[in-house]
C-alpha positions in Angstrom: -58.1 4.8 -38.2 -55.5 3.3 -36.1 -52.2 2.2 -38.1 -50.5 -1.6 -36.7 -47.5 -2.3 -37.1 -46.9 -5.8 -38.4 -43.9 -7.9 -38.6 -42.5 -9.0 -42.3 -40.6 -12.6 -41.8 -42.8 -15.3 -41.5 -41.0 -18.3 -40.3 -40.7 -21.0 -42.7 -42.7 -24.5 -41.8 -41.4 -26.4 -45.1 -41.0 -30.2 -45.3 -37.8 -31.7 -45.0 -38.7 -34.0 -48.3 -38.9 -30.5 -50.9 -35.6 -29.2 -49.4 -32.1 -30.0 -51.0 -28.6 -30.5 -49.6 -25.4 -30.1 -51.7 -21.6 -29.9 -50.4 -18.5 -29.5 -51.1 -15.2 -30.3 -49.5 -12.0 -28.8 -49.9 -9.0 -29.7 -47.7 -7.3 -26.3 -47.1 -7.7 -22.7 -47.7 -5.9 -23.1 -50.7 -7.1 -26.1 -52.1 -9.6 -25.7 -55.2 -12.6 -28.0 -55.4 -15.2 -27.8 -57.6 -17.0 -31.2 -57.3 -20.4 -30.8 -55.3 -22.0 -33.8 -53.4 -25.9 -34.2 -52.2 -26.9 -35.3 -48.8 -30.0 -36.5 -48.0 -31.9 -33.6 -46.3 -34.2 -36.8 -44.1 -30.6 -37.9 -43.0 -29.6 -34.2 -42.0 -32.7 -32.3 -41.0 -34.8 -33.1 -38.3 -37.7 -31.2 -37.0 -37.9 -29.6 -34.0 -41.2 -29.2 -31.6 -42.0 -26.3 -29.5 -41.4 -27.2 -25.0 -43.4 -30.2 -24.1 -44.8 -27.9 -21.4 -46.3 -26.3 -24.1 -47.4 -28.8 -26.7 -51.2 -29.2 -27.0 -52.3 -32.4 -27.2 -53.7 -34.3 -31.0 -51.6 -31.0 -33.0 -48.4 -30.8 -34.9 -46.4 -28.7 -32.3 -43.6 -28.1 -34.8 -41.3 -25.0 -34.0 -41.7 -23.1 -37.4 -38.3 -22.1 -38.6 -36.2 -24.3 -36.6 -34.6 -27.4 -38.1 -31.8 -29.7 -36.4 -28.8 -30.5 -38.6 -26.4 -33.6 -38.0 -22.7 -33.9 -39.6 -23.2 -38.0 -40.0 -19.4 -38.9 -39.6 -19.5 -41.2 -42.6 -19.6 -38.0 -44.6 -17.8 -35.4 -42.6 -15.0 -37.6 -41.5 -11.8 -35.3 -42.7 -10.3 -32.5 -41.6 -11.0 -29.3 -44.0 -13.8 -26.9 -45.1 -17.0 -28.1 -45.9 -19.7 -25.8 -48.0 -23.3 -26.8 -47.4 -26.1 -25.4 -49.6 -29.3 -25.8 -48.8 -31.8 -24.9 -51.1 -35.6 -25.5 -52.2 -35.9 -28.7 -54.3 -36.2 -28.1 -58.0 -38.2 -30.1 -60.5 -36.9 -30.6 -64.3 -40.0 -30.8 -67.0 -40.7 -28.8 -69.9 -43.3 -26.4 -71.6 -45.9 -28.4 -73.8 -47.4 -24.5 -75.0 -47.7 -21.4 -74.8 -51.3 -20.0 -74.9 -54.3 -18.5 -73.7 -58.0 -19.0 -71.8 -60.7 -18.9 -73.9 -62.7 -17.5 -71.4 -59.8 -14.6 -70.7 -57.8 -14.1 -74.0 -55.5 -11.6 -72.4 -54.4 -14.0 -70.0 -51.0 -15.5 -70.9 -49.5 -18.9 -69.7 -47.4 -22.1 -70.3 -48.9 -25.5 -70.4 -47.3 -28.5 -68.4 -47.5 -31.9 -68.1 -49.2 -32.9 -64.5 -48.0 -36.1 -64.9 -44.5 -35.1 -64.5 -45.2 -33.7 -61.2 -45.6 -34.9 -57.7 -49.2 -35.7 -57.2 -49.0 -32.7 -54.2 -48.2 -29.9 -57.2 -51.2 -31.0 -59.3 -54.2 -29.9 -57.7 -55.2 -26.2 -58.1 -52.9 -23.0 -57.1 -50.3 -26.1 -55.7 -47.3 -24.3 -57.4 -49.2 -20.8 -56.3 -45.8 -18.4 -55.5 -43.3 -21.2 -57.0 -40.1 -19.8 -59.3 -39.6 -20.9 -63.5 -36.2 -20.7 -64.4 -35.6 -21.3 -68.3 -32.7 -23.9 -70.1 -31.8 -22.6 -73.3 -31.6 -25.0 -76.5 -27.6 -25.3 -75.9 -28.4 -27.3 -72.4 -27.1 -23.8 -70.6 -29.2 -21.4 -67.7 -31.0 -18.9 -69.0 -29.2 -16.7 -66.5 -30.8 -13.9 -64.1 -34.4 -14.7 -66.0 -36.9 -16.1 -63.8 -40.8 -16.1 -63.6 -43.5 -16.7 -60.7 -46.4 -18.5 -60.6 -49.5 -16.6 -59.4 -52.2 -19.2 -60.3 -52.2 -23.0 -61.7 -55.3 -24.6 -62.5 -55.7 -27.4 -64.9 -57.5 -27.1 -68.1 -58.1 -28.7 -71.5 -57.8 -27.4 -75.4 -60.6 -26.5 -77.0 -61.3 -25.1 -81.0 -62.1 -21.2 -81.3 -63.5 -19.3 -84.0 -61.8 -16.5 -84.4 -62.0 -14.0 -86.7 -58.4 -13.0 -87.3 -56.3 -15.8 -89.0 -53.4 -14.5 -87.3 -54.5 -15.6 -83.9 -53.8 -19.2 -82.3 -57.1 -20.9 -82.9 -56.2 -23.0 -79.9 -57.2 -22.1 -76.6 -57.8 -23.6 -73.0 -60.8 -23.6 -70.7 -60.5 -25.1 -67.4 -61.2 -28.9 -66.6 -60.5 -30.2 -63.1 -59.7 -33.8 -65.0 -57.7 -32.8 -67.6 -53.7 -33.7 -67.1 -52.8 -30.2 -68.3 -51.9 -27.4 -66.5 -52.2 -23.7 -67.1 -50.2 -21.5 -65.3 -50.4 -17.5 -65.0 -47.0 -15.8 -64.8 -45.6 -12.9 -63.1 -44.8 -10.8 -65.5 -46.5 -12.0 -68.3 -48.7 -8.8 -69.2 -47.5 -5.8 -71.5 -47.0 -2.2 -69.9 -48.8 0.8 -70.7 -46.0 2.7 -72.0 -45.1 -0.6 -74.8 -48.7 -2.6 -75.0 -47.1 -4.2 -78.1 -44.2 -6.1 -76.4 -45.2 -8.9 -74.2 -42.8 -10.2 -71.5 -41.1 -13.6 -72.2 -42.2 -16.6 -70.2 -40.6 -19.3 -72.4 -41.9 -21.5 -75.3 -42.7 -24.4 -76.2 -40.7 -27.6 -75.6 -38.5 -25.6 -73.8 -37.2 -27.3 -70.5 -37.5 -25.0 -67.2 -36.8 -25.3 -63.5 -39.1 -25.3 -61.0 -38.7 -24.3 -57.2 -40.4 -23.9 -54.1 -39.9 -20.2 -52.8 -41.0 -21.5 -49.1 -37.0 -20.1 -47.5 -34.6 -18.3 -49.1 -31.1 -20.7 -49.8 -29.0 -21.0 -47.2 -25.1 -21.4 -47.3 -22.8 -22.7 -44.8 -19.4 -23.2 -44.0 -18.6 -26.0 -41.5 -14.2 -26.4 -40.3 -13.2 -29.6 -39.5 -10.2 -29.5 -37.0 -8.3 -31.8 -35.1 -8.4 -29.8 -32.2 -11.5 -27.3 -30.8 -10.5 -24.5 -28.4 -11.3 -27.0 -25.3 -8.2 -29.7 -26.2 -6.2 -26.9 -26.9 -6.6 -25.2 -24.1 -6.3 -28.5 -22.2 -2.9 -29.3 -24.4 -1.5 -25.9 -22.7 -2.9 -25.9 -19.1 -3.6 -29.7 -18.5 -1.4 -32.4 -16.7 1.5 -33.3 -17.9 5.3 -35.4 -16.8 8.4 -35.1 -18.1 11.2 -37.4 -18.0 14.3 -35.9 -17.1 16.5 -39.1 -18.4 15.1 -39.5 -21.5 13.5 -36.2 -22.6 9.7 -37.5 -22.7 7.1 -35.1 -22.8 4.1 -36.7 -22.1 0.8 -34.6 -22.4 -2.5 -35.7 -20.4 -6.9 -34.8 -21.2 -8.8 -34.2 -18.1 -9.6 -37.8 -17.6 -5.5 -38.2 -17.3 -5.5 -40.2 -20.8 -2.8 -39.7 -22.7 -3.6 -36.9 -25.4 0.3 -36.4 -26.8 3.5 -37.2 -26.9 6.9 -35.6 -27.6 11.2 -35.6 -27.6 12.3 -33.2 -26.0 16.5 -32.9 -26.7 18.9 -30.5 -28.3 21.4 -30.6 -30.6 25.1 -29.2 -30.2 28.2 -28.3 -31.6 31.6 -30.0 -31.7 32.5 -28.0 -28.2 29.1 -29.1 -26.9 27.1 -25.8 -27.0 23.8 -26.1 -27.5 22.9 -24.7 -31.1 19.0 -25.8 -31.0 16.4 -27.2 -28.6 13.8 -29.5 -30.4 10.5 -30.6 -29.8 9.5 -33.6 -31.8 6.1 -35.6 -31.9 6.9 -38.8 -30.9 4.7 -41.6 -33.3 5.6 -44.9 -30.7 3.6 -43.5 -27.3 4.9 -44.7 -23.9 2.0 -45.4 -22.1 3.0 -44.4 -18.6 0.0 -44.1 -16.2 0.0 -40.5 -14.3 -1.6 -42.0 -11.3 1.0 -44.3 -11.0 4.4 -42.2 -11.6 2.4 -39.2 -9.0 2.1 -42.0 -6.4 5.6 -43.4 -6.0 
């Protein structure tokens, strides 16, 4: 038998509308901020297609993986550090019960509410591979504790006899028009070595989390500057005139426009040596033409 080697990333194809966006600004290194914003991801993210030479024609040529992201200048309009977080859209709702199939008593789940879902999560196996994450009673994260979904199905109660009094006399079979939904955890199922202690998947009333697992988070850091490395470069080797009256320094882009401005003069003692020379941004710009001065 021959043995394939097969690749283990699979690009991800998600939809801009279940991704997230949060940021944070903080003007320096040192500066502490703590406040976080959201964006929009529709006013971020675009999608990108694969070459119009290769785009077949009546199909959704989307380049899996591989999403555009704009800095809209209404938002990112200050010099400092941004933080960008993108992440997979969560959904807050919470556990009606915690039960069984009648069909498959050993099969544990939580019940939710469908109605409390986007009508795309409530058909069957939509949450298939999504992540529970648990609020405890005091409004905190159940930290580091998280479930996944294997299967979701809806389903409605039904009455069992049951000959142990002990045991829920409630149970679920499945009904594709029921508003309920059963969904099988990962863990949820004792091990061989403790058969008596069951894993916890939450209870109910409790509020959880829910979150597509479609990309892994993704953090970025974005510098806003004044200058990039092409002005200052420009600042050092560009154009520039100085006014040997006056001590005008006067600094020119590649189009000749004026990018700065300075004072250049010194400062001396009583016996007129020079103690210091200073260079000083000047706030009132001359605007002298370079074309003009070169030409005379």
């Amino acid at each position: 038998m021959a043995v394939g080697i097969y690749g283990t990333i699979r690009a991800s194809d998600i939809n801009i509308s279940d991704i997230e966006i949060f940021y944070n600004y903080a003007s320096s290194r040192e500066a502490v901020s703590t406040d976080m914003f959201s964006l929009d991801p529709a006013d971020v993210l675009t999608e990108l297609q694969i070459p119009t030479s290769e785009q077949l024609p009546g199909r959704q040529n989307l380049l899996e993986g591989l999403y555009n992201l704009r800095l809209p200048a209404t938002v990112f309009n200050a010099t400092g550090i941004y933080t960008l977080y993108i992440t997979g859209k969560r959904i807050y709702t919470s556990i009606l019960d915690c039960g069984v199939l009648s069909s498959m008593p050993n099969i544990r789940g939580i019940l939710l509410d469908s109605n409390q879902l986007d009508a795309t999560l409530r058909s069957a196996n939509a949450l298939q591979g999504f992540r529970i994450e648990y609020i405890n009673s005091d409004g905190t994260k159940l930290r580091n504790i998280c479930r996944y979904i294997v299967s979701s199905n809806r389903v409605s109660p039904i009455s069992s006899n049951i000959s142990n009094s002990s045991q829920r006399t409630v149970r679920y079979t499945f009904d594709d028009t029921s508003n309920l939904l059963f969904l099988q955890l990962t863990p949820s199922s004792s091990s061989t070595l403790k058969p008596n202690s069951t894993p916890f998947i939450g209870f109910s009333s409790q509020d959880i989390i829910l979150s597509n697992t479609l990309f892994s988070p993704i953090c970025l850091e974005i510098v806003m500057q004044n200058e990039d490395i092409d002005s200052i470069a420009q600042l050092i080797s560009g154009e520039q005139i100085k006014n040997v009256n006056t001590g005008e320094l006067t600094l020119f882009d590649e189009n000749r426009n004026i990018k700065k401005q300075f004072n250049l003069y010194s400062i001396k003692d009583d016996v007129n040596n020079a103690l210091y020379e200073i260079k000083e941004n000047k706030t009132n710009i001359n605007p002298i033409s370079f074309d003009d001065i070169t030409s005379v």
